[in-house]
RODO-2510 file (C-alpha; in nm, 4 decimals, decimal comma):
residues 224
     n   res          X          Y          Z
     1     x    -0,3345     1,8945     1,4944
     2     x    -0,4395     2,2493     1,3506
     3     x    -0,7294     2,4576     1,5642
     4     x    -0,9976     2,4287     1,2968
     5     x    -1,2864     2,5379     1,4531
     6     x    -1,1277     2,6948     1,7786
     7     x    -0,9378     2,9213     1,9189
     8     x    -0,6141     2,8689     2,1766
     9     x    -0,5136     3,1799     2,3612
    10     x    -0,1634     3,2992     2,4284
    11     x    -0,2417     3,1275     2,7934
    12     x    -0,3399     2,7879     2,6372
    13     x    -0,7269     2,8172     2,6954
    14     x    -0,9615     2,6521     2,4452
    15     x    -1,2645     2,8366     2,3113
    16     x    -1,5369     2,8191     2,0667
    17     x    -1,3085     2,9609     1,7557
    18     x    -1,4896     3,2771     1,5657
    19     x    -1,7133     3,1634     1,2761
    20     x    -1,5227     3,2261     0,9277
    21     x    -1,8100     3,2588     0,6275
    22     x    -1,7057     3,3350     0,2285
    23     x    -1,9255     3,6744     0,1271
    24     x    -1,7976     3,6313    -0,2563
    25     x    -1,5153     3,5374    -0,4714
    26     x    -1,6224     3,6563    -0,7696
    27     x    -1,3578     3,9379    -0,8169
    28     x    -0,9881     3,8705    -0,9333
    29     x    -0,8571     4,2028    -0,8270
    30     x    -0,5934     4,2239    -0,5637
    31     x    -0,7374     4,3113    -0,2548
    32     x    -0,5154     4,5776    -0,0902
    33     x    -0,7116     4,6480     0,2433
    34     x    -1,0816     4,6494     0,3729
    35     x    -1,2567     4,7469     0,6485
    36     x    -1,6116     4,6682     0,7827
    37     x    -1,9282     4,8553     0,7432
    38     x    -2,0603     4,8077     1,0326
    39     x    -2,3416     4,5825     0,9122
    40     x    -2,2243     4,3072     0,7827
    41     x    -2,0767     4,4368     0,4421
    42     x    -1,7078     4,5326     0,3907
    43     x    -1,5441     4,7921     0,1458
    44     x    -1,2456     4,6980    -0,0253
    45     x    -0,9764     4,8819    -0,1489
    46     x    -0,7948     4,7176    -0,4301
    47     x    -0,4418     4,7694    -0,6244
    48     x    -0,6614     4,8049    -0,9344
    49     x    -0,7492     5,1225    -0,8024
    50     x    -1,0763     5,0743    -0,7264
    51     x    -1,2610     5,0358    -0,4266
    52     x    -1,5321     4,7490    -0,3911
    53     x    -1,8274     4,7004    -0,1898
    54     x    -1,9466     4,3886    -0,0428
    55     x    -2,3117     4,3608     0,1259
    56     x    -2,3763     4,1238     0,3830
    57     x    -2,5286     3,9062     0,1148
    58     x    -2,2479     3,8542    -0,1304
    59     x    -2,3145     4,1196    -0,3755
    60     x    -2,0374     4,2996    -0,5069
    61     x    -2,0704     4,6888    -0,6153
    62     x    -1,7972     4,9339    -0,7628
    63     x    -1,8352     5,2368    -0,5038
    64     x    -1,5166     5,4740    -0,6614
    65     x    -1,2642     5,4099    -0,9852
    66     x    -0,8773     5,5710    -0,9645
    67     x    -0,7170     5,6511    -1,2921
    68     x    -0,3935     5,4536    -1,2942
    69     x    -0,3322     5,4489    -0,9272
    70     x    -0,3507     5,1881    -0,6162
    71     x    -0,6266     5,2400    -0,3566
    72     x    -0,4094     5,2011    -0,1147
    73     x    -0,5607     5,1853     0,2095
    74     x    -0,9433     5,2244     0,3342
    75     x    -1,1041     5,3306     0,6448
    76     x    -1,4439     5,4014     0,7899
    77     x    -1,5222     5,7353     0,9965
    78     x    -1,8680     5,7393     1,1349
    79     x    -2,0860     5,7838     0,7775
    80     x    -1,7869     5,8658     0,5659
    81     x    -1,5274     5,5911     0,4068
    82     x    -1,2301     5,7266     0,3178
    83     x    -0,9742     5,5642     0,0568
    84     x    -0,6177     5,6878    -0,0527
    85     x    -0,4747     5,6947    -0,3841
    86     x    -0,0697     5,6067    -0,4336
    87     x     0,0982     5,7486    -0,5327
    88     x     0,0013     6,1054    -0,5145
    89     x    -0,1128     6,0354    -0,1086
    90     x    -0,4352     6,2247    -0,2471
    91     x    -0,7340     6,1314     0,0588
    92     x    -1,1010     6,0690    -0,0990
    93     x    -1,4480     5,9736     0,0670
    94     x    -1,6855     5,7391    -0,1491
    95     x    -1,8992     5,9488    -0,3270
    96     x    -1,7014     6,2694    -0,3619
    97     x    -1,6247     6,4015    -0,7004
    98     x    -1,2885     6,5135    -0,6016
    99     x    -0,9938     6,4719    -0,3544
   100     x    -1,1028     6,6163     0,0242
   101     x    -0,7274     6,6296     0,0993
   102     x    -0,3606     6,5990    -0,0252
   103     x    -0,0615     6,4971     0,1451
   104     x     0,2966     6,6253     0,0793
   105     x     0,4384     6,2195     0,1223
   106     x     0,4260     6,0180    -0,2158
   107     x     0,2223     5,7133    -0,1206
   108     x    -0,0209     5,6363     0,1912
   109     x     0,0118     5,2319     0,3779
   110     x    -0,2403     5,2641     0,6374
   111     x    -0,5193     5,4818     0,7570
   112     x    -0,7368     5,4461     1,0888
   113     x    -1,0221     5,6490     1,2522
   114     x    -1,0480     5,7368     1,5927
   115     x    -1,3804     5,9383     1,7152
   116     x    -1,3096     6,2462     1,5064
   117     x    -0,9420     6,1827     1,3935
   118     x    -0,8335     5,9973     1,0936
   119     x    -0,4650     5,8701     1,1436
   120     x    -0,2679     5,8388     0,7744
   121     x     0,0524     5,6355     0,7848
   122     x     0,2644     5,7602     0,4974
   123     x     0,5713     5,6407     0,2729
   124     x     0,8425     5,8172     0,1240
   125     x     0,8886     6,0171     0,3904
   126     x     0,7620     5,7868     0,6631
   127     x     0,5177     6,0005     0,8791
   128     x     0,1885     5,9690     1,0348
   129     x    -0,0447     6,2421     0,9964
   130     x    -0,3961     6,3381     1,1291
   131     x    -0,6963     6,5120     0,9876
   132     x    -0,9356     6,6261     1,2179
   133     x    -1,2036     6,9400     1,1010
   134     x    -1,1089     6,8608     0,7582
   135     x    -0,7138     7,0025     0,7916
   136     x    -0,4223     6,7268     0,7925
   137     x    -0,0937     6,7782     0,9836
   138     x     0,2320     6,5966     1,0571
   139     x     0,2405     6,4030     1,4075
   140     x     0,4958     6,1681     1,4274
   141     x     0,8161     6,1246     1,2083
   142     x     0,9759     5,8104     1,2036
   143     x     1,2698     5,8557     1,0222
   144     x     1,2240     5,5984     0,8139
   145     x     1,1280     5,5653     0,4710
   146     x     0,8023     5,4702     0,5043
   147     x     0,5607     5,3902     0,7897
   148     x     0,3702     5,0674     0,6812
   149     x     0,1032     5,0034     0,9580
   150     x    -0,1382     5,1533     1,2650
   151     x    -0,3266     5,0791     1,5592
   152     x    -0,5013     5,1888     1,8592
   153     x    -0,4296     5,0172     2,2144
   154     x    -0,6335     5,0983     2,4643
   155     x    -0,3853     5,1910     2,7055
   156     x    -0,0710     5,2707     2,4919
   157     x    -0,2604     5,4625     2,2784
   158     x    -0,1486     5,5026     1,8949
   159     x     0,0992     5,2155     1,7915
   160     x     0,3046     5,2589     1,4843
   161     x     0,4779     5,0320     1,2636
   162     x     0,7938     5,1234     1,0823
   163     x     0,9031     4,9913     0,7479
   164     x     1,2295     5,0804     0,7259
   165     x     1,4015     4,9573     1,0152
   166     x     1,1861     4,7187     1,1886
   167     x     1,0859     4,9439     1,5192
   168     x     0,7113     4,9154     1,6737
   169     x     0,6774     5,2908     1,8119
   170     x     0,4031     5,3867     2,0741
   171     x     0,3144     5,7455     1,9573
   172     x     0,1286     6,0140     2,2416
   173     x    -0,1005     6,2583     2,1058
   174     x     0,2141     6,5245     2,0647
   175     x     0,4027     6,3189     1,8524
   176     x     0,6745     6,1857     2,1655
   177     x     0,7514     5,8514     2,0498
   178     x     0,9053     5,5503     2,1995
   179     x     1,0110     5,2058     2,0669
   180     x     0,8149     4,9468     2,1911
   181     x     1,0168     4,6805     2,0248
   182     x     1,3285     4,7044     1,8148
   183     x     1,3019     4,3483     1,4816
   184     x     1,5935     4,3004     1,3086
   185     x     1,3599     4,2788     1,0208
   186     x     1,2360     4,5517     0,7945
   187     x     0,8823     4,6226     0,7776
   188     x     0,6112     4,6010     1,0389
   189     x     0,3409     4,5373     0,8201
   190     x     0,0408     4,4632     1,0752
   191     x    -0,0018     4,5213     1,4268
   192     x    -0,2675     4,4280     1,6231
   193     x    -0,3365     4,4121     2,0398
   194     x    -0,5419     4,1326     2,2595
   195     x    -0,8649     4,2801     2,4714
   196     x    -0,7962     4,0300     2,7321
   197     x    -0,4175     4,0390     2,7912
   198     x    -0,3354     4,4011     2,6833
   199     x    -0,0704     4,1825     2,4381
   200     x     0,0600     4,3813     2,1200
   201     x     0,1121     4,1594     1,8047
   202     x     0,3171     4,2374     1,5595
   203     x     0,3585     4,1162     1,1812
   204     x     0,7599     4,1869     1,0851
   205     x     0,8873     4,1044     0,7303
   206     x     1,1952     4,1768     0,5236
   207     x     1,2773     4,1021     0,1879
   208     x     1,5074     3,8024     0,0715
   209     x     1,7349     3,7538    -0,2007
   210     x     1,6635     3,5658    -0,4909
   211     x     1,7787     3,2123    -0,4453
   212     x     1,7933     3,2619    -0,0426
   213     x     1,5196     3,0403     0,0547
   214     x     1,4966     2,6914    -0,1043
   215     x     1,2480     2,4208    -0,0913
   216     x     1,2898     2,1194     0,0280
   217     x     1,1803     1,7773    -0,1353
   218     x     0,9862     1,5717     0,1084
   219     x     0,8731     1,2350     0,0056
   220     x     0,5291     1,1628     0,0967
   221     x     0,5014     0,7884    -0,0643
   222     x     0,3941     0,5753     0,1974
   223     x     0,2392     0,8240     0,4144
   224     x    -0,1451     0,7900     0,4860
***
């Protein structure tokens, strides 16, 4: 059967699985990424372009409106929650008037905080970039056409996800990169590490043509 209400880890040990609770459902807009508050509450950045608040309680507030545009990734820095709009790769904090930064790549997939350092994964040319004392530079270049996802491990340090050619990079604080692990898919779209294990997870995708994948037709009748 399916783990419902626990959780199995990689070394087959059963646990008490982590409690899953509904804040709201009362938007329709496409959720593009979110990250907590801290308290309970999450913002939301959606591919309406706008980002959404939601408190611990369910209620649902519009924090920041792009014209025409994608919020296209969200992350929270100590008081500040910063948002991206794509394309453009402009960088905005809820509740600023204007853009606090803009990047010379066309659209932003991913951003993460660390202490003082905000880590931007970009597309089109597929770089990560950090902004630290409000100035952004260039870290890593992946050669690829975009760079789709990021995350922190706390002994490899900053991992990378490509989204060109399928590579999980582990990036140093100069930019000296190595491939953790080489998909023959496309796009690493999530990564992700376990505390206990020091495991990196990885979510790899590519596209498929039209007509590729077919359903089957299983027949249920007769099945309790």
């Amino acid at each position: 059967g399916d783990p419902e209400s626990a959780s199995i880890s990689s070394e087959g040990h059963i646990s008490v699985g982590p409690v899953v609770a509904q804040l709201n459902r009362g938007t329709r807009q496409a959720i593009v990424d979110m990250v907590s508050d801290g308290k309970g509450g999450v913002f939301a950045a959606t591919a309406s372009g706008k980002v959404l608040y939601v408190s611990a309680a369910g209620k649902i507030s519009e924090r920041a409106t792009l014209d025409d545009r994608v919020a296209s990734a969200i992350a929270r820095q100590g008081k500040n929650v910063w948002y991206a709009a794509s394309p453009g790769s402009e960088l905005w904090t809820v509740g600023a008037k204007k853009a606090r930064l803009k990047l010379k790549p066309k659209y932003v997939w991913d951003m993460m905080a660390r202490r003082d350092t905000l880590y931007v994964a970009t597309g089109q040319p597929g770089e990560v970039h950090v902004v630290s004392g409000g100035k952004a530079r260039k870290l890593f270049d992946a050669k690829e056409s975009h760079v789709r996802s990021l995350a922190y491990h706390p002994q490899r340090g900053l991992l990378v996800g490509g989204g060109e050619k399928g590579i999980v990079y582990q990036v140093s604080s100069k930019g000296v990169a190595r491939a953790l692990y080489d998909s023959a898919l496309e796009e690493v779209t999530a990564l992700s590490d376990d505390p206990i294990t020091g495991s990196v997870f990885a979510a790899i995708v590519s596209a498929t043509a039209k007509g590729a994948l077919k359903p089957k037709n299983l027949d249920w009748s007769g099945q309790g």
